[in-house]
SEPAVO-380373 format. One record per residue: x, y, z of N, C-alpha, C in turn; residue in three letters; residue number from 0. Coordinates in nm, 3 decimals. Example, Ala and Ser with C-alpha at 12.3 -4.5 7.8 and 13.67 -1.06 7.14 Angstrom:
<nodes>
node nx 1.319&ny -0.569&nz 0.780&cax 1.230&cay -0.450&caz 0.780&cx 1.320&cy -0.330&cz 0.780&res ALA&n 0;
node nx 1.285&ny -0.225&nz 0.708&cax 1.367&cay -0.106&caz 0.714&cx 1.290&cy 0.003&cz 0.787&res SER&n 1;
</nodes>
This chain:
<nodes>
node nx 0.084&ny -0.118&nz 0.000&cax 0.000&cay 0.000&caz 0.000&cx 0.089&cy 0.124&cz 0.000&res UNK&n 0;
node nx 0.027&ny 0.213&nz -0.101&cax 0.075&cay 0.338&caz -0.067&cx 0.058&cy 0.434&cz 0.022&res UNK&n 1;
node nx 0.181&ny 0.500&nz 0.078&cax 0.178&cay 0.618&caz 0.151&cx 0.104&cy 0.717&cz 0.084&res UNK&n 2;
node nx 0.019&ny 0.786&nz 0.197&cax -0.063&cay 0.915&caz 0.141&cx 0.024&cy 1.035&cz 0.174&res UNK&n 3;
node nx 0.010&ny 1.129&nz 0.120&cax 0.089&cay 1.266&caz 0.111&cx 0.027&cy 1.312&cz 0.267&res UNK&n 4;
node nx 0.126&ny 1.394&nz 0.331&cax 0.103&cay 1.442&caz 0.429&cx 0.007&cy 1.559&cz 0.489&res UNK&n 5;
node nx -0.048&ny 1.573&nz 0.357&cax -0.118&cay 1.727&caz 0.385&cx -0.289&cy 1.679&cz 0.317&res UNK&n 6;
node nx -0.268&ny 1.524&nz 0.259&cax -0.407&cay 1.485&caz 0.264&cx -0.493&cy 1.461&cz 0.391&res UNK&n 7;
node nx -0.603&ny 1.435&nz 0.355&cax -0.712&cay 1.366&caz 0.459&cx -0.654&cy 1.203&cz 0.506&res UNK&n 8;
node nx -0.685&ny 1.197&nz 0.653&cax -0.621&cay 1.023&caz 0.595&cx -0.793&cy 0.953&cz 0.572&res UNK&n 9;
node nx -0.889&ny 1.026&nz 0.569&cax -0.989&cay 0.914&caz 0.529&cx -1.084&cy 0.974&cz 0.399&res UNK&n 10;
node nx -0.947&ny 0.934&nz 0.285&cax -1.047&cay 0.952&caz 0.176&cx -1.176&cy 0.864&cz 0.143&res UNK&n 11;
node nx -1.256&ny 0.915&nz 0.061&cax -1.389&cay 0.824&caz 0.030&cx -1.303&cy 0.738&cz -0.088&res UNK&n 12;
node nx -1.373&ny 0.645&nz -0.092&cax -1.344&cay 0.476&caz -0.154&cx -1.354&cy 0.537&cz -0.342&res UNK&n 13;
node nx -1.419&ny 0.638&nz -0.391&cax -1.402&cay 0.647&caz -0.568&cx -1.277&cy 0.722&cz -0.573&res UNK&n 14;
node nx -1.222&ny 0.761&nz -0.484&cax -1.064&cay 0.813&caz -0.542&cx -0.999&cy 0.736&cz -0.546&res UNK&n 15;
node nx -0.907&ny 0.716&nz -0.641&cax -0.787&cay 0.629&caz -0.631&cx -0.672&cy 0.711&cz -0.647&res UNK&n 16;
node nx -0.574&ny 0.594&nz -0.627&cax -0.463&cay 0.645&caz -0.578&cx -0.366&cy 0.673&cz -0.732&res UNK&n 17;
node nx -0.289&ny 0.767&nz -0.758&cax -0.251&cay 0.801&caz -0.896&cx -0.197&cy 0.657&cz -0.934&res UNK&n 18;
node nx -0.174&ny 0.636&nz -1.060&cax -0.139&cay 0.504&caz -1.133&cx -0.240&cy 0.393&cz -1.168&res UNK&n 19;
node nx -0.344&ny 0.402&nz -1.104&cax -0.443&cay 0.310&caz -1.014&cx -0.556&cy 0.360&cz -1.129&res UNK&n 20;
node nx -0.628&ny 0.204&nz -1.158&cax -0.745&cay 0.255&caz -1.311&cx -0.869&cy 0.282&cz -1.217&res UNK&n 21;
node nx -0.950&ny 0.402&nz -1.214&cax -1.017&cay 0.476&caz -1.213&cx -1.179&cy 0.357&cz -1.242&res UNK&n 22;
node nx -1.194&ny 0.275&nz -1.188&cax -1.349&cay 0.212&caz -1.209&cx -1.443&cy 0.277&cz -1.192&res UNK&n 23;
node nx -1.497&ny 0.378&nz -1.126&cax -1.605&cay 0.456&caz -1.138&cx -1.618&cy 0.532&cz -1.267&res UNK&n 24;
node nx -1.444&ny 0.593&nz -1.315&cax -1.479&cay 0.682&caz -1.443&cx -1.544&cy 0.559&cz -1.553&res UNK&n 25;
node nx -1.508&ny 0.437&nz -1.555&cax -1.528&cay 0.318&caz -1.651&cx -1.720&cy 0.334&cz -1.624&res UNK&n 26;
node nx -1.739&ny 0.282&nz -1.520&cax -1.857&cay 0.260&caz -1.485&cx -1.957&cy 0.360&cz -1.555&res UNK&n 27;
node nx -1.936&ny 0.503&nz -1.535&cax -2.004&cay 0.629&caz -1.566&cx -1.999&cy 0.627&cz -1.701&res UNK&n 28;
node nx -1.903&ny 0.591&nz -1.768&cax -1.910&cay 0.632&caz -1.918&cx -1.986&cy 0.491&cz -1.966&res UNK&n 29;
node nx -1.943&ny 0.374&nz -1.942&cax -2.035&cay 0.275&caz -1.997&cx -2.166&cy 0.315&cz -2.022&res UNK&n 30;
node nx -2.252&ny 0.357&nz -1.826&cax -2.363&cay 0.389&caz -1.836&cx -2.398&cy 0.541&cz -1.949&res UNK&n 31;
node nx -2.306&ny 0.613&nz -1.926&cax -2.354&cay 0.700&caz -2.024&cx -2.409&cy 0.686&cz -2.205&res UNK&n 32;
node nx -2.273&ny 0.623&nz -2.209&cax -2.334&cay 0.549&caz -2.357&cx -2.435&cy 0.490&cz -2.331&res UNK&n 33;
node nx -2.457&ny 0.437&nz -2.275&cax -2.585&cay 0.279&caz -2.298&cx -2.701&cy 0.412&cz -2.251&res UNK&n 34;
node nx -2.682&ny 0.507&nz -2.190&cax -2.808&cay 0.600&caz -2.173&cx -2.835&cy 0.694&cz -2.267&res UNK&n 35;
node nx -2.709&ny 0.733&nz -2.391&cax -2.735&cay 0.779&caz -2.511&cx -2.786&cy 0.695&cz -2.620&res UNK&n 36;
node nx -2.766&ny 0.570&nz -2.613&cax -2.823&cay 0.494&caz -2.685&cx -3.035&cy 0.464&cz -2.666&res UNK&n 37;
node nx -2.999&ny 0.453&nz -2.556&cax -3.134&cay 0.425&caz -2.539&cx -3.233&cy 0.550&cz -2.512&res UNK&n 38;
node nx -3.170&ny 0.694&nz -2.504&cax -3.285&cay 0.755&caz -2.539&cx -3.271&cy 0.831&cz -2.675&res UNK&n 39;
node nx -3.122&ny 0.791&nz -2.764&cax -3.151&cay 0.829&caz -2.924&cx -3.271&cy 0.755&cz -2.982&res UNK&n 40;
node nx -3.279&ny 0.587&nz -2.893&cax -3.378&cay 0.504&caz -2.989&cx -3.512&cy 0.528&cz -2.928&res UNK&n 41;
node nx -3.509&ny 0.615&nz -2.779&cax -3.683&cay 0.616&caz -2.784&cx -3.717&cy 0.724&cz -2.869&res UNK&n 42;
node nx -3.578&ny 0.848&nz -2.881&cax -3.671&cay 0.931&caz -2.968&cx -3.687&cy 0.900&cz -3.120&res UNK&n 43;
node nx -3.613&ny 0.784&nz -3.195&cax -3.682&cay 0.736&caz -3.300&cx -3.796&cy 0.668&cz -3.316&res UNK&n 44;
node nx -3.830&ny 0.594&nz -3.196&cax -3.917&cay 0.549&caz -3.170&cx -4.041&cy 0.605&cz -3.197&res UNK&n 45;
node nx -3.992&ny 0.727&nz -3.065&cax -4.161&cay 0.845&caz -3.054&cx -4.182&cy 0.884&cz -3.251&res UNK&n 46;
node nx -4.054&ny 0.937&nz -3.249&cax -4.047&cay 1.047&caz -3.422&cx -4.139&cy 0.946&cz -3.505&res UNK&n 47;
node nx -4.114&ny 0.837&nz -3.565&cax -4.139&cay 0.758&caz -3.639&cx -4.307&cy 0.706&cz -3.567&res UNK&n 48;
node nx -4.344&ny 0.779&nz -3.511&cax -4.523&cay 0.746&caz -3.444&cx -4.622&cy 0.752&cz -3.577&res UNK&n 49;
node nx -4.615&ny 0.890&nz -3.647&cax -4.723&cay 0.914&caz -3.710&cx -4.712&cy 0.786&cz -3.831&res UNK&n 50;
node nx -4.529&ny 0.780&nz -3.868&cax -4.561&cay 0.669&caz -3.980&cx -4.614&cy 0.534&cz -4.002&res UNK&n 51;
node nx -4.571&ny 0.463&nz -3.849&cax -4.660&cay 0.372&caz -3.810&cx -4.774&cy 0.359&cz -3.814&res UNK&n 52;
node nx -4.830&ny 0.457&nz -3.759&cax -4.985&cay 0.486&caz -3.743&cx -5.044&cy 0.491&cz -3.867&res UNK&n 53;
node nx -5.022&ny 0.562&nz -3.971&cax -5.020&cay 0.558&caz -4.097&cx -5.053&cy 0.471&cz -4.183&res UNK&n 54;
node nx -4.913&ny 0.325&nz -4.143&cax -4.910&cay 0.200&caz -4.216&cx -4.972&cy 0.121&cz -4.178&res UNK&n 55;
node nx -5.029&ny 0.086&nz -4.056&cax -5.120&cay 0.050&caz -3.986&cx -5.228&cy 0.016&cz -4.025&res UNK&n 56;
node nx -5.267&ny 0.171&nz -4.059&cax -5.447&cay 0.156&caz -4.057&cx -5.437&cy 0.138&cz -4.271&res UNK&n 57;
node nx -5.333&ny 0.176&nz -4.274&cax -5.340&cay 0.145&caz -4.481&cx -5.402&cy 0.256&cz -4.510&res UNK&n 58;
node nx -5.353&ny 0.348&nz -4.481&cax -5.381&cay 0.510&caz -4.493&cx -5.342&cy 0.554&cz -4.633&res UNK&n 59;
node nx -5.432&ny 0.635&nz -4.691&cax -5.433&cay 0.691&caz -4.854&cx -5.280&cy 0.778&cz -4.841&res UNK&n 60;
node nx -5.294&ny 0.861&nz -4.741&cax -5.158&cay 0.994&caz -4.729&cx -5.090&cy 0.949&cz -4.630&res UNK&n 61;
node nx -5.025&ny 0.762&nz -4.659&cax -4.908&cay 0.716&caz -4.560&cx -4.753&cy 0.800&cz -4.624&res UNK&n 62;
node nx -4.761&ny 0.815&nz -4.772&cax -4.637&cay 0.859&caz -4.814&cx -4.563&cy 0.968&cz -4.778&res UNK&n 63;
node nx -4.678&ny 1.082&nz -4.743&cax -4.716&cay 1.241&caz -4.729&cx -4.675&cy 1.221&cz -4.565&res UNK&n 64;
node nx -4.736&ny 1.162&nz -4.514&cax -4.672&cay 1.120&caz -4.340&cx -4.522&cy 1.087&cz -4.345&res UNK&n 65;
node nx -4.496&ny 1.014&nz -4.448&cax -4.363&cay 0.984&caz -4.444&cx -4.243&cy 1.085&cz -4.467&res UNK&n 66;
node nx -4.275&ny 1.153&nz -4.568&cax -4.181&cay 1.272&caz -4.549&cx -4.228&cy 1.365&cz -4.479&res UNK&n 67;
node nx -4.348&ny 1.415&nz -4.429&cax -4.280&cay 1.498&caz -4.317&cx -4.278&cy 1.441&cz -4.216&res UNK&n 68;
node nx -4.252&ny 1.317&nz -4.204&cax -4.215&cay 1.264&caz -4.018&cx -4.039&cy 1.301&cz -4.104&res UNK&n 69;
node nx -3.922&ny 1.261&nz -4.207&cax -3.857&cay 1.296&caz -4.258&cx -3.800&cy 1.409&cz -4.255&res UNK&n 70;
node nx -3.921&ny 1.495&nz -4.306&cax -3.852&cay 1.660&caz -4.294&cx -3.876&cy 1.724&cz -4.150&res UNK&n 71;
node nx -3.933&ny 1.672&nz -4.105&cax -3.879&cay 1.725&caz -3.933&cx -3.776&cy 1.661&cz -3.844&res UNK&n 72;
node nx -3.724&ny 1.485&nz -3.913&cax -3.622&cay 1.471&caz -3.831&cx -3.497&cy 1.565&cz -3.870&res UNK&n 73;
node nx -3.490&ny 1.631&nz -3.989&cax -3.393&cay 1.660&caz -4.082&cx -3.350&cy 1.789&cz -4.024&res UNK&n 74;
node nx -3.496&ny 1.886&nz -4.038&cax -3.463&cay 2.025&caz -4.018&cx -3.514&cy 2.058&cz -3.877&res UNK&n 75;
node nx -3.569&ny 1.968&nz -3.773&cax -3.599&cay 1.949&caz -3.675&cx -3.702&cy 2.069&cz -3.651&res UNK&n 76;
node nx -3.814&ny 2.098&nz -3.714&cax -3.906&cay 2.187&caz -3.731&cx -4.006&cy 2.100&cz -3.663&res UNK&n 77;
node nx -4.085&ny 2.111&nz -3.525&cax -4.190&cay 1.996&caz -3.488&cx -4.291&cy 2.009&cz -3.570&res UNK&n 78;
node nx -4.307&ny 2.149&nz -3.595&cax -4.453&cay 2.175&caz -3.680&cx -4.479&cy 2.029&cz -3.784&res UNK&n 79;
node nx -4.376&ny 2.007&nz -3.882&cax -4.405&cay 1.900&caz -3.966&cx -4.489&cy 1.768&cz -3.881&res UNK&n 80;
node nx -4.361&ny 1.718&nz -3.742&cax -4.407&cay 1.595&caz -3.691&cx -4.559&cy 1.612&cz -3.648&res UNK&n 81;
node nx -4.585&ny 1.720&nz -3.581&cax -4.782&cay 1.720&caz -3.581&cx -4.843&cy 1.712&cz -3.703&res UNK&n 82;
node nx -4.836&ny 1.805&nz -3.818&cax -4.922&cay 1.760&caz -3.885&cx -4.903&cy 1.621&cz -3.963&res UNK&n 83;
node nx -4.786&ny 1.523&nz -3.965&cax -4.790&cay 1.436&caz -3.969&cx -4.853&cy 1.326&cz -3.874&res UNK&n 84;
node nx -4.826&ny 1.380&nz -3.757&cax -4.980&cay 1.261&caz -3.654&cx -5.103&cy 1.261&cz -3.705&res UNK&n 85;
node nx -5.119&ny 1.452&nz -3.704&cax -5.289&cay 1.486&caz -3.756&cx -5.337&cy 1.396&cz -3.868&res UNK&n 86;
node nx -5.219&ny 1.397&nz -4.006&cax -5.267&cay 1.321&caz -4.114&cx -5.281&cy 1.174&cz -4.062&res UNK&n 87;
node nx -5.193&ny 1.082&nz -3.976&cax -5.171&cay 1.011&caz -3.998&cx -5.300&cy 0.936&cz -3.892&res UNK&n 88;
node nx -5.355&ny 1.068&nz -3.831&cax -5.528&cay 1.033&caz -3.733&cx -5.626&cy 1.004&cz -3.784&res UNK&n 89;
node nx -5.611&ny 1.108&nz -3.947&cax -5.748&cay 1.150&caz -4.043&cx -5.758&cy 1.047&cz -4.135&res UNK&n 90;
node nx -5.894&ny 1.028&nz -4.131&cax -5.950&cay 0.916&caz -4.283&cx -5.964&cy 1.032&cz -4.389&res UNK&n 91;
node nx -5.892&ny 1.009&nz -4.506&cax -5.941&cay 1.113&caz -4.580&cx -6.037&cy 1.044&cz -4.643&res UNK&n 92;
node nx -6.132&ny 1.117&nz -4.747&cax -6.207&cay 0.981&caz -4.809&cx -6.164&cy 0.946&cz -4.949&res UNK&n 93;
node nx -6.187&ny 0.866&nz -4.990&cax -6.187&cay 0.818&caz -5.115&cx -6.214&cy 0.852&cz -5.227&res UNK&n 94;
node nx -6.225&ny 0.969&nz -5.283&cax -6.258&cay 1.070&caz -5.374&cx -6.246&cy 1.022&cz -5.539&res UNK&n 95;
node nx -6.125&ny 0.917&nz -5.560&cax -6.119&cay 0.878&caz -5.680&cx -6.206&cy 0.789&cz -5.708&res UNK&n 96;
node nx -6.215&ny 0.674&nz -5.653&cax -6.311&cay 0.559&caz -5.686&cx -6.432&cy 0.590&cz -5.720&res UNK&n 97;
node nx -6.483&ny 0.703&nz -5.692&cax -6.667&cay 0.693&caz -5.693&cx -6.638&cy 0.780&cz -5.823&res UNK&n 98;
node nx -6.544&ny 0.867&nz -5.881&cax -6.544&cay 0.973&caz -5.976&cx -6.439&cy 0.884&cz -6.091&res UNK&n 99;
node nx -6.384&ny 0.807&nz -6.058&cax -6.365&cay 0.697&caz -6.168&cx -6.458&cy 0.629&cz -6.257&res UNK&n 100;
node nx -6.550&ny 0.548&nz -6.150&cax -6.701&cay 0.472&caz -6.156&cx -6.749&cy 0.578&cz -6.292&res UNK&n 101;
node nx -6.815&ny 0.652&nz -6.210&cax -6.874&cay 0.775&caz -6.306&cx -6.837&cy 0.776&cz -6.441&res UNK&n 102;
node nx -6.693&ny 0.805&nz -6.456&cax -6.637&cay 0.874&caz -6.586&cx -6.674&cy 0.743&cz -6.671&res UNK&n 103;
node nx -6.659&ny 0.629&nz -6.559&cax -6.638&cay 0.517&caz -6.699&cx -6.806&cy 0.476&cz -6.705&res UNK&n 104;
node nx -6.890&ny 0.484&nz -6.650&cax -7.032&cay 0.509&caz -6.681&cx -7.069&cy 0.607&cz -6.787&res UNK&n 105;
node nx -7.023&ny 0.736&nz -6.790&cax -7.016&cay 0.813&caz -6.866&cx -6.993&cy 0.807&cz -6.970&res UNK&n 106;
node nx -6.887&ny 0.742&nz -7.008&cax -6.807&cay 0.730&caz -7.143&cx -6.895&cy 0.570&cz -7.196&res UNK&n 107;
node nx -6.934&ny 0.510&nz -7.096&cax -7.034&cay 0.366&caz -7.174&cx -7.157&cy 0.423&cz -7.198&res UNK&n 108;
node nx -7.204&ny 0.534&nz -7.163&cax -7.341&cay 0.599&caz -7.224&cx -7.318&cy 0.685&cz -7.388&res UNK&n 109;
node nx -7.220&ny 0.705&nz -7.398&cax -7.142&cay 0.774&caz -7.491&cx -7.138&cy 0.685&cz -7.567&res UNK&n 110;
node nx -7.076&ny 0.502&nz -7.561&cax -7.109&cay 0.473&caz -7.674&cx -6.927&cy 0.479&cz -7.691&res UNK&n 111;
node nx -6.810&ny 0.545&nz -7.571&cax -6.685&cay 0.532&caz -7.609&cx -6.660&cy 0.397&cz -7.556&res UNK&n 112;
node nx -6.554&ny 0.322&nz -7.631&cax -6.482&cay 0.205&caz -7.606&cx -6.392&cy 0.222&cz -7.509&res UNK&n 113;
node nx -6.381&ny 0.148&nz -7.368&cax -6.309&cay 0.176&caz -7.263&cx -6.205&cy 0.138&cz -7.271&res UNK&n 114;
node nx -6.114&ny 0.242&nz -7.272&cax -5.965&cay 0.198&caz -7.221&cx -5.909&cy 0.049&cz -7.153&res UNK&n 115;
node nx -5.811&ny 0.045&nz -7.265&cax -5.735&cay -0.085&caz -7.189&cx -5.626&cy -0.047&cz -7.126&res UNK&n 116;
node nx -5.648&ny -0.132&nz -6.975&cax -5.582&cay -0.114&caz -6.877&cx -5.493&cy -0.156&cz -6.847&res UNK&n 117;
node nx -5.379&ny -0.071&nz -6.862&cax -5.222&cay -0.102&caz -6.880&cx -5.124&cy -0.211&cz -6.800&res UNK&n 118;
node nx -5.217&ny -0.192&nz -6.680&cax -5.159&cay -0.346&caz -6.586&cx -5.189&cy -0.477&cz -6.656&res UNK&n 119;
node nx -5.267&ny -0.484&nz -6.734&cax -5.345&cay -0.632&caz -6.777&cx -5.222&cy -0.636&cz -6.924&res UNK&n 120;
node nx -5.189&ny -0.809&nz -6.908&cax -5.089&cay -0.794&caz -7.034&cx -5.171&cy -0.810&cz -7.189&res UNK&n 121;
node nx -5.099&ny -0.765&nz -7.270&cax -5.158&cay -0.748&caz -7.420&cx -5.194&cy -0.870&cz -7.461&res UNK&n 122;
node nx -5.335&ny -0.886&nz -7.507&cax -5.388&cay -1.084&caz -7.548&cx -5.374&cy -1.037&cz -7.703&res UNK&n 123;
node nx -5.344&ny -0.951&nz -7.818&cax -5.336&cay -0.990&caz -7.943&cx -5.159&cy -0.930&cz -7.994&res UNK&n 124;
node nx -5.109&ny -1.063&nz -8.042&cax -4.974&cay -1.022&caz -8.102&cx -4.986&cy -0.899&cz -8.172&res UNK&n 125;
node nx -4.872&ny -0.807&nz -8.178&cax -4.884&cay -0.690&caz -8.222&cx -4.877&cy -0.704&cz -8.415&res UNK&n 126;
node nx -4.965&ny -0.665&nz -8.495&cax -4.949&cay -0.675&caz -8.619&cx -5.016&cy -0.844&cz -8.668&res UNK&n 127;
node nx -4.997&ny -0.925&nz -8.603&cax -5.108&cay -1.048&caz -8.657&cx -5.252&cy -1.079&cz -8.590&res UNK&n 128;
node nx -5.258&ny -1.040&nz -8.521&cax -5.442&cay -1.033&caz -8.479&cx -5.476&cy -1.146&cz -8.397&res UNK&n 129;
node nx -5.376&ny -1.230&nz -8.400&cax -5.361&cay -1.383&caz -8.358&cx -5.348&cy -1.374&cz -8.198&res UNK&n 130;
node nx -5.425&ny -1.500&nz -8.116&cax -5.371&cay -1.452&caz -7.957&cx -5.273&cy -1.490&cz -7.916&res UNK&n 131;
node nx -5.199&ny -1.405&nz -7.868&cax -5.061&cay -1.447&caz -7.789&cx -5.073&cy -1.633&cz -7.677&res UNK&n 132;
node nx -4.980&ny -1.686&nz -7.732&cax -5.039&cay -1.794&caz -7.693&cx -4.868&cy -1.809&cz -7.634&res UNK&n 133;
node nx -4.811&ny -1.823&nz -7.493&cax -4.670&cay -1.815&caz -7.450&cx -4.622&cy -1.982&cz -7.464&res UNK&n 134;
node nx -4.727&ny -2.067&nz -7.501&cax -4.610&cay -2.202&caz -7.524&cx -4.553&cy -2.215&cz -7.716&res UNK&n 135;
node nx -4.667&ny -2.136&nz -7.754&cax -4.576&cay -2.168&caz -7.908&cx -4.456&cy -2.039&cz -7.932&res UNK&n 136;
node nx -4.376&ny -2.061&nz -7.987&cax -4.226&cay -2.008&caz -8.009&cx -4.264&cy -1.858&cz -8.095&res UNK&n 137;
node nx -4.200&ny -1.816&nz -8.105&cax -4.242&cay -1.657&caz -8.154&cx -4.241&cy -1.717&cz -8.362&res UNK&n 138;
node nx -4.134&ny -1.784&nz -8.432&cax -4.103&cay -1.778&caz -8.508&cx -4.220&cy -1.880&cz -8.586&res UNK&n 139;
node nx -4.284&ny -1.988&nz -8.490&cax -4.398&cay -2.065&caz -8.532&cx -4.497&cy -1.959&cz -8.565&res UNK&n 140;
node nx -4.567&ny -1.850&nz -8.467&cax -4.666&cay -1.749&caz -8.512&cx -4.632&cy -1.713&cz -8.601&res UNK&n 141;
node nx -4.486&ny -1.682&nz -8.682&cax -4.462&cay -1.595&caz -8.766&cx -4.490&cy -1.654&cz -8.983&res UNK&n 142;
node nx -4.460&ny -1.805&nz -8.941&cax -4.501&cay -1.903&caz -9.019&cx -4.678&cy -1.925&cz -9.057&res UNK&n 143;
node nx -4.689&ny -1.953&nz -8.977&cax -4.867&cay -1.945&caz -8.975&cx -4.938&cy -1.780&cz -9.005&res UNK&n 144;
node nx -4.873&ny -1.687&nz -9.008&cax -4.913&cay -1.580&caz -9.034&cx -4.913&cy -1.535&cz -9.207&res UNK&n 145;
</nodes>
């Protein structure tokens, strides 16, 4: 054991150590510190990232619109965005296209117009032979028979 200097206390408290000597409390404090920056960087991603959840959740029309501004407020740290991203991500908007889709294409079958083919659905007549695309015969067999 070491001699203490003469002009110390002789009853220091137990977190000082003696010079040379590794410092376990400073170890202790910083561990916990990290592990306490960690865990409240991730509750506040947690909280931030609320409205988008909420959003994806319910299969919300304006989940995308929630998504960047839950985004542009982590960014520019403006809260205003993160509320009205809860607000949206509270609100049913309604459905505005579907019933005014319906319509148009009611509309256009009273008219007597031929309805659009719908670009997701794949093409049933080879382009230029009239013939139906049939995927087990070979391209060059249609071309014979044509």
């Amino acid at each position: 054991m070491r001699e203490l200097h003469p002009a110390a206390p002789h009853h220091l408290p137990g977190f000082i150590t003696a010079p040379g000597d590794v410092d376990v409390l400073m170890i202790v404090v910083g561990i916990v510190l990290i592990a306490a920056l960690v865990a409240v960087g991730n509750i506040y991603l947690h909280l931030h990232s609320l409205p988008e959840r909420m959003a994806h959740k319910s299969q919300k029309l304006q989940f995308e619109v929630v998504a960047v501004l839950g985004l542009l407020s982590l960014f520019t740290h403006n809260h205003l965005f993160w509320v009205i991203g809860l607000l949206l991500a509270m609100i049913d908007l309604p459905d505005f296209s579907t019933p005014l889709r319906r319509i148009a294409g009611s509309v256009e079958h009273m008219a007597g117009v031929p309805p659009e083919e719908d670009s997701t659905e794949p093409p049933h007549i080879a382009a230029g032979h009239g013939d139906a695309v049939n995927p087990d015969v070979p391209k060059n067999e249609v071309q014979r028979h044509a």
